[in-house]
C-alpha positions in Angstrom: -21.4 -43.2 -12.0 -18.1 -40.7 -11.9 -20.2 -37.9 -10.1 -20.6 -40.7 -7.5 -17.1 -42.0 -7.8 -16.1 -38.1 -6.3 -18.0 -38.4 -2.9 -16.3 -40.3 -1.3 -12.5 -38.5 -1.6 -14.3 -35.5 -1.4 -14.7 -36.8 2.9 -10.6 -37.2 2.7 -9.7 -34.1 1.3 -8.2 -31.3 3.4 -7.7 -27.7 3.0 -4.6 -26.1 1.1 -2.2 -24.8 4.1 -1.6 -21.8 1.4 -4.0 -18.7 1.6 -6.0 -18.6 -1.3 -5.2 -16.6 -4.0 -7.8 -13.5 -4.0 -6.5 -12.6 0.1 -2.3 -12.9 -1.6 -3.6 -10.5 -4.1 -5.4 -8.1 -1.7 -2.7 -7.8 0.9 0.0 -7.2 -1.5 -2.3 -4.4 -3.3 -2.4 -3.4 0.5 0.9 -2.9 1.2 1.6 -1.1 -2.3 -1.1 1.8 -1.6 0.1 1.9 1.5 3.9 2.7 0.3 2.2 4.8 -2.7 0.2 7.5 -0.3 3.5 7.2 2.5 5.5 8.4 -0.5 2.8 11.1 -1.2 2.7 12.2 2.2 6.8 12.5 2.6 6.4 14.1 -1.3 4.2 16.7 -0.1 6.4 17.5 3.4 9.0 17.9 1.3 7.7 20.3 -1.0 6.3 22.6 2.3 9.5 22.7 3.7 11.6 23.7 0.8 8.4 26.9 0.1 8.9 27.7 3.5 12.5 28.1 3.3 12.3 30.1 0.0 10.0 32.9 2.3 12.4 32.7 5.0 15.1 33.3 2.5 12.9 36.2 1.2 12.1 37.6 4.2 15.4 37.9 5.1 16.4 39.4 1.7 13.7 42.4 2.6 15.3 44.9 5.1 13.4 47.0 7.3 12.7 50.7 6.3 
């Protein structure tokens, strides 16, 4: 008699405006490995530049013979 009691609000009920739980949860995980590898990348640029600048600085400590 209760299953049957559920039926008929079940016709009246209408969908959360909110986005479920599980797609929250995977945008935000998105956006964070998105930020993570940008921070990698910028990491990385950073590190190439400064090597580069330590052989230009060595380069120029060399003089030519």
């Amino acid at each position: 008699m209760f299953i049957a009691a559920l039926f008929p609000g079940a016709k009246r009920w209408t969908q959360s405006k909110c986005a479920p739980a599980d797609e929250w949860r995977n945008k935000l995980w998105q956006t964070h490995m998105t930020e993570y590898y940008a921070a990698i990348r910028k990491n990385e640029i950073q590190i190439q530049a400064t090597l580069w600048m330590k052989l230009e600085n060595a380069l120029h400590g060399i003089s030519p013979r």
